[in-house]
C-alpha positions as CSV (number, residue, x, y, z in Angstrom):
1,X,22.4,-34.4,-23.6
2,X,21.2,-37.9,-22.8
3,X,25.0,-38.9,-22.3
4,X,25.6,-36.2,-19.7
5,X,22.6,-37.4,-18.0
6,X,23.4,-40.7,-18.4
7,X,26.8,-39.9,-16.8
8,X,26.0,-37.6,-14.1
9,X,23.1,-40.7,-13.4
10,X,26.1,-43.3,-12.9
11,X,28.5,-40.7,-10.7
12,X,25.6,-40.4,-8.7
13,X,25.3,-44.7,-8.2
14,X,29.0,-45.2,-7.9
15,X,28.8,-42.4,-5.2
16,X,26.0,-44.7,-3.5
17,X,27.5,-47.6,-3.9
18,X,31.0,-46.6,-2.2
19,X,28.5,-45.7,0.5
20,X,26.9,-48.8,0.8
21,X,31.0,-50.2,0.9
22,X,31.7,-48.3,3.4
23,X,29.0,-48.6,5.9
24,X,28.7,-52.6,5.0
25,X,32.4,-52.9,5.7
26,X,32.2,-51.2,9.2
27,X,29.3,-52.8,10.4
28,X,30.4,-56.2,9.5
29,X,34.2,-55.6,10.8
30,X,32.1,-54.3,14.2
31,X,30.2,-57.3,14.0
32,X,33.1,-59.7,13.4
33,X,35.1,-57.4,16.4
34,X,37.5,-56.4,14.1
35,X,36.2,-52.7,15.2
36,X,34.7,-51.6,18.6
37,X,33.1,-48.3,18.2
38,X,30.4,-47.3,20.3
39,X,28.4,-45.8,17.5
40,X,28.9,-48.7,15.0
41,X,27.9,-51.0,18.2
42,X,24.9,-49.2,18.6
43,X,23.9,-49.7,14.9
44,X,24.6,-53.3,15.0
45,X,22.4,-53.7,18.2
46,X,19.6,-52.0,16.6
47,X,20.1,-53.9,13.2
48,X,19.9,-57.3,15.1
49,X,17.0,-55.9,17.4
50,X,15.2,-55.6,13.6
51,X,16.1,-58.7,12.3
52,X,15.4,-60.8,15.7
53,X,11.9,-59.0,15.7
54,X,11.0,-60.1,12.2
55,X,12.6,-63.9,12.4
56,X,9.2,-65.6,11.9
57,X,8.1,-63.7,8.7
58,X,11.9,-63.7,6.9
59,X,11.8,-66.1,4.0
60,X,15.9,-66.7,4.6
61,X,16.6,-65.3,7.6
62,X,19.5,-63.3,8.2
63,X,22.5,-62.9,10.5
64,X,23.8,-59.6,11.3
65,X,26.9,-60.8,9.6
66,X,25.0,-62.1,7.2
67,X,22.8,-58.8,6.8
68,X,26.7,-56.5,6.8
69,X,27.5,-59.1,4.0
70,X,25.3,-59.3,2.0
71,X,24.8,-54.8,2.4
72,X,28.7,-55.1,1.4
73,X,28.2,-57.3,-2.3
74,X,25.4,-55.1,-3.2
75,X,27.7,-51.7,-2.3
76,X,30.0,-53.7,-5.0
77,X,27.8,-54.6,-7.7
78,X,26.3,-51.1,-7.6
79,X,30.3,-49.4,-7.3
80,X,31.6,-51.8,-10.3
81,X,28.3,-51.8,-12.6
82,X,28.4,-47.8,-12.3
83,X,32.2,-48.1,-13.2
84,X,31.3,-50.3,-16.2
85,X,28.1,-48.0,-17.4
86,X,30.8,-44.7,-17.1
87,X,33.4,-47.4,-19.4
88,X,30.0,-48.3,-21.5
89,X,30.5,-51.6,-20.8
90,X,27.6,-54.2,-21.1
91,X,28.8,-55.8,-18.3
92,X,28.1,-52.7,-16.0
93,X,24.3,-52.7,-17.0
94,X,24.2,-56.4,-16.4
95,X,25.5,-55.9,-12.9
96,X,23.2,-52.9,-12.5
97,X,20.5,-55.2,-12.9
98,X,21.8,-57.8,-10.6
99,X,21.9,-55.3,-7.9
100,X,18.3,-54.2,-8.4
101,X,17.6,-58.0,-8.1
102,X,19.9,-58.2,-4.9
103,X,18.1,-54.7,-3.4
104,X,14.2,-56.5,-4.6
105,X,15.1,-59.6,-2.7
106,X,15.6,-58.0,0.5
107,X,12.2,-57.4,0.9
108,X,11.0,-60.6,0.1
């Protein structure tokens, strides 16, 4: 039963983790003008509204394109350390963790 959970636990993260992929990879190719969607623009306005507003309390402050990147890595460590948990992998927990510790710094 724990194995089922276990399983169903990393579906559910590699699911998230496309997600993360997918919206990291269309805000930054907005950002970089590789895309010019009105809706994506709207999101990238309001994403550098945020981090312009907060550029005296960040620790390292961000880009937008730096923000989409760095949105993008963690989308792939979650995506390849689900992969490696599914393949019981050590690797995949290792990378688990490294995305927690990507996801923690943010707020930072």
């Amino acid at each position: 039963m724990k194995a089922k959970i276990g399983l169903l636990i990393s579906i559910i993260l590699l699911g998230y983790g496309l997600i993360r992929i997918g919206v990291g990879g269309a805000l930054l190719a907005q950002t970089l003008e590789i895309l010019n969607f009105s809706d994506l623009a709207e999101a990238t306005l309001e994403v550098k509204e945020f981090i312009d507003a907060r550029t005296g309390e960040q620790i390292i402050p961000f880009t937008p394109t730096g923000y989409f990147t760095y949105i993008l890595t963690m989308g792939f460590l979650l995506s390849i350390g689900a992969i490696g948990t599914i393949v019981r992998r050590r690797w995949g927990f290792i990378l688990l963790w490294a995305y927690i510790g990507t996801h923690a710094a943010l707020f930072i």
